[in-house]
N, C-alpha and C positions, 0 to 999 in steps of 0.2 A: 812511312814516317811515324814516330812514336807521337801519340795523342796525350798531352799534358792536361792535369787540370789542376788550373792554378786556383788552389782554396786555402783557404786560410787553416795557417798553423804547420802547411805542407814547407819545405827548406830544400831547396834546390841550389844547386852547385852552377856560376855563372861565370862570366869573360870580366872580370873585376874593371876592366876599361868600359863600359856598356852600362855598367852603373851610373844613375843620374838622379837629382835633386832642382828640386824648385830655390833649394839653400845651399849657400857655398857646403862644401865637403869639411867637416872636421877633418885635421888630420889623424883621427884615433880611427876614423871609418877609412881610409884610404890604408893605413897601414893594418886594419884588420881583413879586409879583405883582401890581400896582399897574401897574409898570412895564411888564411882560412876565407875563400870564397865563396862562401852559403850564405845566404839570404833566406828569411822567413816570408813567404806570402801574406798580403794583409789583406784583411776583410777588403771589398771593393774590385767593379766590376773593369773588367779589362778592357782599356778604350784607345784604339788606333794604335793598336798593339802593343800599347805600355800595361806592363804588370805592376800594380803596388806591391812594394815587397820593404820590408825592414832590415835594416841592421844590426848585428847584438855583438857590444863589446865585452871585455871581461868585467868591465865595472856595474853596478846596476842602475846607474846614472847614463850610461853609455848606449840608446836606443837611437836612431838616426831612419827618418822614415823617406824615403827615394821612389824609384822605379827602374825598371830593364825594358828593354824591348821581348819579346819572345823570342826570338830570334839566341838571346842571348844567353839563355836554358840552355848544357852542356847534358848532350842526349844521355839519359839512363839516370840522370843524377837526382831523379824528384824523393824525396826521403818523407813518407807520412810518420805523425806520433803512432797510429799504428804499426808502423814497421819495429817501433824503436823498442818493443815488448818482450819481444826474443831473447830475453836475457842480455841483454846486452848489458846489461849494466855490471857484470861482471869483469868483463875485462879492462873495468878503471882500476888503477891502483888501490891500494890496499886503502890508504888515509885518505881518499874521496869515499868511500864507504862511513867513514864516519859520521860525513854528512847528514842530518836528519831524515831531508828530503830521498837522499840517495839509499839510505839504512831503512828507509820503510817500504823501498820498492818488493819487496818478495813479497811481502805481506802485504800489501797491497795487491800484485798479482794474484795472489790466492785468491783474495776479494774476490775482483772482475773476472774472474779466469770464464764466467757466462757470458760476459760483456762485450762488444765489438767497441773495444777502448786504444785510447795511444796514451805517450806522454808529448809535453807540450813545454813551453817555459824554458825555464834557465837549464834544467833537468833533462832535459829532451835535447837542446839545442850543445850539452855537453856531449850524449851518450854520441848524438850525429857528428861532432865536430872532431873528439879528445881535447877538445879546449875548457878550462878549470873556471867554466860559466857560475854556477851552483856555487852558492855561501853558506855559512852557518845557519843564515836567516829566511835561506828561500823557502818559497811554498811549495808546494807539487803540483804540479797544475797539470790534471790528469782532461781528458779528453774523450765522452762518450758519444758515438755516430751513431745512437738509435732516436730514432721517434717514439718508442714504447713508452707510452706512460707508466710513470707513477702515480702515484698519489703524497700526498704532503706527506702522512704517517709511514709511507714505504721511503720517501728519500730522505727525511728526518735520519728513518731510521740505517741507511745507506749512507751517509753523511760521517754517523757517528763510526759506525766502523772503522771506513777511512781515515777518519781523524784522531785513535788511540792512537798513533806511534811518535808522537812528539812533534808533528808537521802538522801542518796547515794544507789540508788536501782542496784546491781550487775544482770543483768539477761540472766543466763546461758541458753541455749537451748542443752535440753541434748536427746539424743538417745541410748540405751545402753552405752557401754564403750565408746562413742564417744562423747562431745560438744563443743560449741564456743558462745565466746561471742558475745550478739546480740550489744549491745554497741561498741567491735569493728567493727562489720558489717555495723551498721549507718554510724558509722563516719569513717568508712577506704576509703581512697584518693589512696590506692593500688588494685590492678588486684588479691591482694588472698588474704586470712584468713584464721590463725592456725587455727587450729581444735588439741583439746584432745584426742587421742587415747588410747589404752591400752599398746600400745609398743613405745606411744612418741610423742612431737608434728609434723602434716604434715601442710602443706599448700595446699589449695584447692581454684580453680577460683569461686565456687560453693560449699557455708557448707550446704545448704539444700539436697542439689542432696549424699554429701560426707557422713552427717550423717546419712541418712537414708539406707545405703548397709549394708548388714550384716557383 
């Protein structure tokens, strides 16, 4: 039997009937999953076999946050931001290139090409879906699986790279259920930084040292 792991940012393909909410169902979430049955895993631990997982409609008002049982995972179908690097982003039509977010991808690949990186966000959840998620105004919300530190003067200066192409480069440094943003690590003038957890935000003097504990 194939072994899931259900972590955040990972978009897995589901039984659209199996989906469920603590809140009636918009109708935008019943008819989007209808259409395209992917869900994004959320931060938070898997309890009596419910997975928190999110919604994403085309709008960017449109986020709707539920659960599935495991059960409800359609084998094979688990999609990481790492998978989504592969160039994929070539085979959206020509006028989704215009996109900012989408028009800085190569170059930004060049970037990370050292990195064990994915994409993540509106950007990520189009390249998995072919649904026209990404706006004129999205960010890139890129996604790095290391513990390697930096230091403030190295992600300063890795920040700013990503950030020449007319986007807003978001860059998460994730560890299992755990990450932080390395953008507010650069530029925090504070002694800590949130850190994401699975049961909530903590602050820590140290996210490299914090994300990386089991």
């Amino acid at each position: 039997m194939e072994r899931i792991e259900f972590l955040p940012h990972n978009l897995v393909k589901i039984d659209p009937e199996e989906f469920f909410s603590d809140e009636k169902k918009p109708k935008w979430v019943v008819d989007s999953l209808a259409k395209v049955p992917l869900v994004i895993i959320r931060r938070g631990n898997v309890v009596d076999g419910k997975v928190p997982v999110g919604v994403r409609g085309v709008k960017r008002e449109q986020r709707f946050a539920g659960y599935i049982p495991t059960t409800a995972v359609v084998s094979g179908s688990v999609i990481t931001p790492h998978a989504l690097i592969n160039n994929s982003w070539e085979d959206l039509p020509d006028e989704r290139h215009e996109l900012p977010a989408i028009k800085a991808l190569p170059k930004v690949a060049e970037i990370l090409k050292s990195y064990n990186w994915g994409i993540s966000g509106s950007v990520g959840f189009e390249l998995a879906s072919g649904q026209a998620t990404a706006k004129m105004s999205s960010d890139l919300d890129l996604i790095w699986y290391e513990s390697q530190r930096l230091s403030r003067i190295e992600a300063v200066d890795l920040l700013k790279r990503l950030n020449q192409f007319g986007v807003h480069a978001d860059f998460q440094v994730v560890h299992g259920q755990k990450g932080f943003s390395l953008e507010e690590f650069a530029n925090s003038t504070s002694d800590t930084i949130l850190i994401k957890t699975a049961i909530g935000p903590e602050l820590s003097k140290d996210p490299w040292v914090e994300i990386d504990k089991d």
